[in-house]
Backbone bond lengths (Angstrom), bond angles and torsions (degrees), N, CA, C in turn:
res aa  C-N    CA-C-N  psi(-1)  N-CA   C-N-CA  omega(-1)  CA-C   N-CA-C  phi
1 X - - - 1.460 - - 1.519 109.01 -
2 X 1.310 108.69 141.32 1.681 105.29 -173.81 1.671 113.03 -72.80
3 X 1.079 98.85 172.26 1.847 83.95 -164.56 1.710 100.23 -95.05
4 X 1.282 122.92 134.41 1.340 159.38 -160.57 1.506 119.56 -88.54
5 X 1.361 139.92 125.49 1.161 119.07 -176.88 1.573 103.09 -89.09
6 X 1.143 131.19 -178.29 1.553 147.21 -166.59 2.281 95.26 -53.27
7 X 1.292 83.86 -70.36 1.193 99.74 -176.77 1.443 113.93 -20.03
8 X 1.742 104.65 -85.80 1.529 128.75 171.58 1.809 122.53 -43.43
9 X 1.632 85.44 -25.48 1.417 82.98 161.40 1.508 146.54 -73.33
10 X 1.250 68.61 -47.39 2.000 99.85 160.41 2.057 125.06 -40.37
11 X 1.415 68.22 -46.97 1.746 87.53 -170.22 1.582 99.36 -84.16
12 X 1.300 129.39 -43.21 1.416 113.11 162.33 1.386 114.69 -49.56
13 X 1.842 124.56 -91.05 0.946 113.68 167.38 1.943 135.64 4.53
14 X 1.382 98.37 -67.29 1.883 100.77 -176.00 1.928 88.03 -72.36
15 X 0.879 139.09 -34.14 1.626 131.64 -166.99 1.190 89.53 -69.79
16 X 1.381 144.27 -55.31 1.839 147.52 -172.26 1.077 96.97 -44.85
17 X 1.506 113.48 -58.58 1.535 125.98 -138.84 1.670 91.61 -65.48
18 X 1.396 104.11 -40.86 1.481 106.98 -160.93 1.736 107.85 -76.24
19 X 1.304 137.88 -25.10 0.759 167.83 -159.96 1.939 107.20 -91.67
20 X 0.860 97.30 -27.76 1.301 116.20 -170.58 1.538 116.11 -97.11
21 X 1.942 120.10 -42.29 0.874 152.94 176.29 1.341 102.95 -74.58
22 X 1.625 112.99 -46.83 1.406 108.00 -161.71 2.201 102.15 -68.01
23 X 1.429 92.86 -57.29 0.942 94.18 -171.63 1.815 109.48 -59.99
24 X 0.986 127.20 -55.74 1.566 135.99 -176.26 1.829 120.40 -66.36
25 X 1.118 85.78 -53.06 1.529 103.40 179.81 1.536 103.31 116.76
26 X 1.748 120.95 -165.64 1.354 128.04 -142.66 1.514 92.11 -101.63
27 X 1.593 119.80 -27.05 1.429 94.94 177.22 1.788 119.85 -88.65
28 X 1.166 120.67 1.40 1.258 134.78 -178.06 1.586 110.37 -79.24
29 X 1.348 109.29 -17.75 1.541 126.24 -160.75 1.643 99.85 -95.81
30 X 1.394 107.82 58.58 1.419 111.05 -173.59 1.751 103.39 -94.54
31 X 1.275 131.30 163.33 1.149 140.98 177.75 1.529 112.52 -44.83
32 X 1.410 93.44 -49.51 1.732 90.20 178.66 1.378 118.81 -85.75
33 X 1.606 125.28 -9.72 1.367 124.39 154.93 1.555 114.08 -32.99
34 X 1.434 89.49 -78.02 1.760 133.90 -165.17 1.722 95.92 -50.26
35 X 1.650 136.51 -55.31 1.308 115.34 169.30 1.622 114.89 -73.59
36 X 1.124 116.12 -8.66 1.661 112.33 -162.17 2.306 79.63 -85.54
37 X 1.319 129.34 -65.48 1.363 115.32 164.16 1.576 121.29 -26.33
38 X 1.251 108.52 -64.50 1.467 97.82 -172.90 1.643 106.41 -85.07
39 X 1.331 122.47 35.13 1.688 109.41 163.88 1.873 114.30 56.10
40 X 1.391 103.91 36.44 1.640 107.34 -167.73 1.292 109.08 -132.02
41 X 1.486 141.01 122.55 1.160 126.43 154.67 1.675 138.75 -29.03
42 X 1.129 126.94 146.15 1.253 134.22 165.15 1.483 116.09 -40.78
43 X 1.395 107.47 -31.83 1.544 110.19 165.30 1.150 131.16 -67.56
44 X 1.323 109.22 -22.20 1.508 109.23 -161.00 1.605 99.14 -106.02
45 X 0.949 131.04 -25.23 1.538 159.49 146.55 2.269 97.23 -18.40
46 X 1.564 92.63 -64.69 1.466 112.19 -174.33 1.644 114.89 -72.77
47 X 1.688 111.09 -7.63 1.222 121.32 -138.71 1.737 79.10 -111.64
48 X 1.030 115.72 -42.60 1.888 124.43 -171.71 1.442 88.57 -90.64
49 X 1.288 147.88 -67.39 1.339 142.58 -129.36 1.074 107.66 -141.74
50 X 1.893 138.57 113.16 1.269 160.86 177.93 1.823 96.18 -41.57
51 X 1.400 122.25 -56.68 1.176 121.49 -168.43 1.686 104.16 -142.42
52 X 1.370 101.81 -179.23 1.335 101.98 148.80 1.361 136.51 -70.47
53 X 1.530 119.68 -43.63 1.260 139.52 168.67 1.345 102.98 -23.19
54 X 1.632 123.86 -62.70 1.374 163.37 -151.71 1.917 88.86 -69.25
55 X 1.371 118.61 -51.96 1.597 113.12 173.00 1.277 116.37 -77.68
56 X 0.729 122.38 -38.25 1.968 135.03 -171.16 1.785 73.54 -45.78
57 X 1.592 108.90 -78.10 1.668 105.20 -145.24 1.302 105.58 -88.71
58 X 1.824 128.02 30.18 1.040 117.23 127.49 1.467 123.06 -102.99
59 X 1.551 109.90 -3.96 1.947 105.08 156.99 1.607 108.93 -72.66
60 X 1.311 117.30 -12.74 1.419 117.81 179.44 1.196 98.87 -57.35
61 X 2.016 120.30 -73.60 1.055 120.20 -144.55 1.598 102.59 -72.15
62 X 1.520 131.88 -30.92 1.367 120.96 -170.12 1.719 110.38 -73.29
63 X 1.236 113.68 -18.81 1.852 109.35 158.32 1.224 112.82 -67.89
64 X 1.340 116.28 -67.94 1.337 114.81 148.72 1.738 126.59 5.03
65 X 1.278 98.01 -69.77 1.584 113.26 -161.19 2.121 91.99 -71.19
66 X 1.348 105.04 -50.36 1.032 112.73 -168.83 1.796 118.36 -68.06
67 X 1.284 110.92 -25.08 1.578 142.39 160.12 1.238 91.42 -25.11
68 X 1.377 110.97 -74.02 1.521 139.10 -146.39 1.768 107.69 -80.14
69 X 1.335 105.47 -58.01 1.558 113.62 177.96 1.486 105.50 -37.05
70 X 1.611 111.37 -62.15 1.568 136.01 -167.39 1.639 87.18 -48.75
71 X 1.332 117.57 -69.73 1.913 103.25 -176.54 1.150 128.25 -61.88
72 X 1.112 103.54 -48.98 1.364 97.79 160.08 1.497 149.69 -80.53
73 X 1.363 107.67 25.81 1.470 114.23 150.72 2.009 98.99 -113.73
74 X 1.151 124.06 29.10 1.193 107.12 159.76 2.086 108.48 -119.42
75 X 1.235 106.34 40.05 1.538 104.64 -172.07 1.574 94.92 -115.06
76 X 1.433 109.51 135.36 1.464 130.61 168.58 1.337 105.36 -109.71
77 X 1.683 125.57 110.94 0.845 111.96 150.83 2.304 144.71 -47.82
78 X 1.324 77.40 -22.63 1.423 92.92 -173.22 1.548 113.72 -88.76
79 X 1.496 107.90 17.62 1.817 119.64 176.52 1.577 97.65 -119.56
80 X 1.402 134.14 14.37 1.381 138.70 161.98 1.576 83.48 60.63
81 X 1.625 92.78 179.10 1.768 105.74 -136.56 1.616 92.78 -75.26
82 X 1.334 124.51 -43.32 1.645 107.95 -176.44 1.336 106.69 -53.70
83 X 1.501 111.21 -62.80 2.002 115.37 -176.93 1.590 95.91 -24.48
84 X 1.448 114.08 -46.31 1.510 121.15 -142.47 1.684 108.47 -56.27
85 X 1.604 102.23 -48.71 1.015 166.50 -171.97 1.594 93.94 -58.87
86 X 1.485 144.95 -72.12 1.072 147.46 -157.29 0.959 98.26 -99.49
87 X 1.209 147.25 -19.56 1.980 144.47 148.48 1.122 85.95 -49.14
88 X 1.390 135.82 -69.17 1.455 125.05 -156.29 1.855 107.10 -45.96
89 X 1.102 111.06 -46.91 1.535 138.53 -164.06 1.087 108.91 -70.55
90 X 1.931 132.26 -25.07 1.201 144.26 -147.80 1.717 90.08 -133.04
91 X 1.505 129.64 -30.37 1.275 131.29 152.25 1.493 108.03 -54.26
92 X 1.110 118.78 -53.78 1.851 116.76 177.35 1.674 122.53 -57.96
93 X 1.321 94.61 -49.05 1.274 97.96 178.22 1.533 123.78 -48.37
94 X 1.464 111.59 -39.73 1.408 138.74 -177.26 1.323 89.03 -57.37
95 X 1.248 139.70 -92.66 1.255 154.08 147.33 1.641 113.49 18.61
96 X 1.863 108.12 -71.52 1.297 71.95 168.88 1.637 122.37 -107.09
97 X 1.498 120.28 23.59 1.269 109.19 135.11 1.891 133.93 -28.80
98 X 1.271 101.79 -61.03 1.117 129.44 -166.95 1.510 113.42 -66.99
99 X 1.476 104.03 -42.21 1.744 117.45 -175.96 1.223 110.01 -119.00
100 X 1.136 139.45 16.68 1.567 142.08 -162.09 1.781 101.82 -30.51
101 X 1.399 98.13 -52.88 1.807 99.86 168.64 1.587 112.87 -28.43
102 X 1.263 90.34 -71.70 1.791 83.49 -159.07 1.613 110.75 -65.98
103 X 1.326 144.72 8.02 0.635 132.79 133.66 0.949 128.10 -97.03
104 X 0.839 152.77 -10.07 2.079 141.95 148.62 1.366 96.30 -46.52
105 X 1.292 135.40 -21.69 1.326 120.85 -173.02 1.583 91.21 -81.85
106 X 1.335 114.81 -44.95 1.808 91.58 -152.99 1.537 96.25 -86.15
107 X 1.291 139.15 17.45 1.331 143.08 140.07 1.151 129.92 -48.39
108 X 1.843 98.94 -40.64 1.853 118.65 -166.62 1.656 93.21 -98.80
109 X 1.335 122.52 -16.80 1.404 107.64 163.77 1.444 118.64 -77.80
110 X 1.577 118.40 -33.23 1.465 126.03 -162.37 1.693 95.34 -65.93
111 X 1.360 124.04 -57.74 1.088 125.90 159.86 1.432 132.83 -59.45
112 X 0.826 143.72 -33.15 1.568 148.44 163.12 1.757 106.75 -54.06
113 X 1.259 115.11 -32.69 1.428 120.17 162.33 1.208 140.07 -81.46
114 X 1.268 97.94 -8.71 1.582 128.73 -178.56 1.741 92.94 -76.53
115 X 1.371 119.16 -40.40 1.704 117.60 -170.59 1.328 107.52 -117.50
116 X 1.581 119.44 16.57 1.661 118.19 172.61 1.340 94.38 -144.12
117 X 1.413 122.57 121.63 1.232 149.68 173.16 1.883 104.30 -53.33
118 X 1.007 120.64 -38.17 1.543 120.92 -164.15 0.976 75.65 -86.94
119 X 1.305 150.72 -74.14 1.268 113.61 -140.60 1.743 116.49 -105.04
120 X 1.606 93.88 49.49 1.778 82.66 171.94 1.187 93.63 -112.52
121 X 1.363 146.79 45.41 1.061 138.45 149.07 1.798 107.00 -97.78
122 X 1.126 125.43 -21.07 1.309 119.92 157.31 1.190 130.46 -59.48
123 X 1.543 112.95 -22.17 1.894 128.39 -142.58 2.010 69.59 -112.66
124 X 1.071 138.59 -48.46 1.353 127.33 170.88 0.863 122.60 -52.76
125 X 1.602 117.98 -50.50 1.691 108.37 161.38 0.824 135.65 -45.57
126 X 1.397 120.20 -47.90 1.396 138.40 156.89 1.584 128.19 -15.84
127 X 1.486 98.50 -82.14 1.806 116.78 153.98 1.653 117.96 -40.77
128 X 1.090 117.80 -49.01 1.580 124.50 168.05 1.721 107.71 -54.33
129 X 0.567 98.01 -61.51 1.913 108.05 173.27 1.306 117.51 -45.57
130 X 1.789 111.09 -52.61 1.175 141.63 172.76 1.898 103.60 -34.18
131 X 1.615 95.53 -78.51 1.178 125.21 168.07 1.606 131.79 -31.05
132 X 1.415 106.49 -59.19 1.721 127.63 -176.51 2.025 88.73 -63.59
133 X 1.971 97.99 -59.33 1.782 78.76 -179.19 1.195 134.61 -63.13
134 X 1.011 113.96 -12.87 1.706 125.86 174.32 1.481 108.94 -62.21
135 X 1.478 110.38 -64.56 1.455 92.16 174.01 1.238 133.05 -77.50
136 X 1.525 119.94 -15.41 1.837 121.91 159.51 1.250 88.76 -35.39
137 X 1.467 118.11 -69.83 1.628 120.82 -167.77 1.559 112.06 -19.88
138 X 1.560 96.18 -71.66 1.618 109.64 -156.54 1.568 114.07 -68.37
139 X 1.437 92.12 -34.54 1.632 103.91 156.84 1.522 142.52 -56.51
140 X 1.081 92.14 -26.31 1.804 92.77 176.88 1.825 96.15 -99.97
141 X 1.218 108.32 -51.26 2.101 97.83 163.31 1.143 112.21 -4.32
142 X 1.675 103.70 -68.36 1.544 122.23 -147.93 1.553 95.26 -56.30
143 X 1.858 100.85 -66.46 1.390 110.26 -167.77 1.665 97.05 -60.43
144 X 0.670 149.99 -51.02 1.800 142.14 -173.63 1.709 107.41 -46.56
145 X 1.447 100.44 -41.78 1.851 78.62 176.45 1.441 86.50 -134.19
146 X 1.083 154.90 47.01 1.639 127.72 111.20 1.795 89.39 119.98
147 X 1.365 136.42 34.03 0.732 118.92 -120.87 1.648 69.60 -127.72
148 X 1.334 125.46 175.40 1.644 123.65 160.96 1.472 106.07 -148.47
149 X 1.476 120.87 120.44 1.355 124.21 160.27 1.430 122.22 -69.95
150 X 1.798 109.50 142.26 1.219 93.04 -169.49 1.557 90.11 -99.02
151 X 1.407 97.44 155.25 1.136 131.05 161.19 1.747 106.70 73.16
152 X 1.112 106.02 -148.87 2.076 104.27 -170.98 1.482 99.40 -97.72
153 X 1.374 113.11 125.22 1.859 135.26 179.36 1.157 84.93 -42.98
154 X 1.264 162.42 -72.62 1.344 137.55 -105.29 1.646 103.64 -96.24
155 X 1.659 127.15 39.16 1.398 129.69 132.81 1.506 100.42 -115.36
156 X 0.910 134.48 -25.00 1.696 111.54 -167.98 1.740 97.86 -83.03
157 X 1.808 114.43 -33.47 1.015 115.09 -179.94 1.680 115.65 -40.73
158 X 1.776 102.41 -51.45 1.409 125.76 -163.83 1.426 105.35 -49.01
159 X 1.580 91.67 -76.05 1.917 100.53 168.91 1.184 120.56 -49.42
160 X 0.916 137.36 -11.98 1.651 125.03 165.80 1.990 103.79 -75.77
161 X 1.280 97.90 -42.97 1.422 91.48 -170.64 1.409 96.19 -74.75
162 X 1.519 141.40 -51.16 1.407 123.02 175.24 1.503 126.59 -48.89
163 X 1.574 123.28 -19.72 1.572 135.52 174.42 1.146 102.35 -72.31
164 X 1.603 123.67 -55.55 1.248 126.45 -166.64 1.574 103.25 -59.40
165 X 1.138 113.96 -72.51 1.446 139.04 -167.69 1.882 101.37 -33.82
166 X 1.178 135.42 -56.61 1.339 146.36 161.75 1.297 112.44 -55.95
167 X 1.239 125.97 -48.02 1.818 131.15 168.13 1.123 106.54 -60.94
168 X 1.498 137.58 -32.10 1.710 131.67 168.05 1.610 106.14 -73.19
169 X 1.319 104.13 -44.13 1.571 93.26 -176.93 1.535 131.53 -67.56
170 X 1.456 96.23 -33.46 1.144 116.76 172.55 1.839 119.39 -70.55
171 X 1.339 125.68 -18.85 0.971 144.72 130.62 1.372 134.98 -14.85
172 X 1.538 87.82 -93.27 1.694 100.02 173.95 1.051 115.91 -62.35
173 X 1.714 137.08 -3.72 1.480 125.26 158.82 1.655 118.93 -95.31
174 X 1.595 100.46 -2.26 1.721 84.18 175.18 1.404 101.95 -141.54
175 X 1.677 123.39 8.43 1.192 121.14 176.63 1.613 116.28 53.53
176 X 1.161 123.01 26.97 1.423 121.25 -166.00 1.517 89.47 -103.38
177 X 1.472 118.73 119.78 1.307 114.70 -179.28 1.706 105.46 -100.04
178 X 1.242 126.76 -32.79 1.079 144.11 170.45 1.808 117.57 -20.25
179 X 1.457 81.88 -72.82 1.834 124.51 170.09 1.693 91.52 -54.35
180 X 1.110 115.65 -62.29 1.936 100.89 -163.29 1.267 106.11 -81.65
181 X 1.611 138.03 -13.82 1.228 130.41 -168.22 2.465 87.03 -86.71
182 X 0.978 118.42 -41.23 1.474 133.43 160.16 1.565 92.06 -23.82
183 X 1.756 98.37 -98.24 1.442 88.37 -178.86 1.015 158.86 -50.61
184 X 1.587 125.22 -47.10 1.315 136.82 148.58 1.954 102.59 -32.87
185 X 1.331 139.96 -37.30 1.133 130.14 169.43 1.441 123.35 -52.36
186 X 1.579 90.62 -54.20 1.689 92.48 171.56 1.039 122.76 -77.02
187 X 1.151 146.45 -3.77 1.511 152.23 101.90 1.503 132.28 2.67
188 X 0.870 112.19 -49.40 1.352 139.76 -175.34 1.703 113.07 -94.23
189 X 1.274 112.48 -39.57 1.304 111.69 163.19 1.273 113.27 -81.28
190 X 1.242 143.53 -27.97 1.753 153.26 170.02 1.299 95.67 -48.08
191 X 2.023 115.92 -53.23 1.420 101.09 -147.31 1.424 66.29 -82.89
192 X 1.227 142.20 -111.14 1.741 163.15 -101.10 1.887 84.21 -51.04
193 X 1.520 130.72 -23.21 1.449 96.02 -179.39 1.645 102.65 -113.05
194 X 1.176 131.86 11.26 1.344 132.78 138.90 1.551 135.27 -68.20
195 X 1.343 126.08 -20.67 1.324 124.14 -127.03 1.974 79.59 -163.72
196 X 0.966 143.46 -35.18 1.272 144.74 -175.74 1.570 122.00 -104.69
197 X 1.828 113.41 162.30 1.142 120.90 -166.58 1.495 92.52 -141.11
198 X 1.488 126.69 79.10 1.541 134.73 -178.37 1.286 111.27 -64.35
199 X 1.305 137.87 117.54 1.407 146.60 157.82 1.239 110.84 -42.86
């Protein structure tokens, strides 16, 4: 393999890792998986990333990142803040239509950390991430149709990530998209007339 700067390395590496995880799951996603996928020595593996720990919670943040993209290219301002709101929800869904993997993985991490101490400092990051995108979410809604939350995001933020989080799981065991696009709706109308000030 031609030799790689830090960067490019990186971004292979977390693409393996994910790739590796998706298909296998989180304990298969061992160091020597993850370079034996991306065609890389064990060195070079050590050369981008201090540990594994150290990739997990940068495969966190690029689901993460992608979490967020997926909803937020499904928001219409011109369907007022719930409509706004269930594009967001109907952008996700697509998403994990599309990737069901990568999230069953960050399920099998949330839990896998739940019974290994090292790595619940990832499964925190995780939730923190979880969290911050939730309210980008609810935040740009607002500003898209004029909308004002009362008081400080970090409960409507929360409940979105606890709705979501059960609507994926609940998901990936019965694939019923129908049923979760339902809930996540009524969701969305709970929070926007608890938690909102509609123009």
């Amino acid at each position: 393999m031609p030799r790689l700067a830090v960067v490019e390395r990186r971004e292979a590496l977390v693409q393996a890792a994910l790739r590796v995880m998706r298909r296998d799951g989180l304990a298969a996603g061992t160091t020597r998986a993850v370079v034996a996928e991306a065609g890389m020595s064990l060195a070079s593996f050590h050369y981008a990333f201090a540990s594994r720990d150290e990739l997990l919670a940068e495969l966190v943040r690029r689901v993460v990142g992608r979490e967020l993209a997926a909803a937020s290219a499904g928001m219409d301002p011109g369907d007022g803040l719930a409509g706004c709101l269930r594009g967001a929800a109907d952008g996700y869904l697509a998403h994990l239509e599309a990737d069901p993997g990568a999230e069953q993985l960050m399920l099998e991490l949330t839990l896998h950390a739940v019974r290994d101490p090292a790595l619940r400092p990832v499964a925190r990051e995780q939730y923190r991430a979880y969290t911050a995108a939730a309210g980008q979410l609810l935040e740009r809604a607002a500003w898209l149709t004029g909308a004002v939350w009362r008081g400080p995001l970090a409960e409507p933020a929360r409940l979105l990530v606890t709705v979501v989080d059960g609507a994926t799981t609940t998901w990936l065991v019965d694939r019923d998209t129908a049923a979760t696009r339902a809930t996540l709706g009524s969701a969305v109308d709970w929070l926007v007339s608890r938690h909102a000030v509609v123009p």
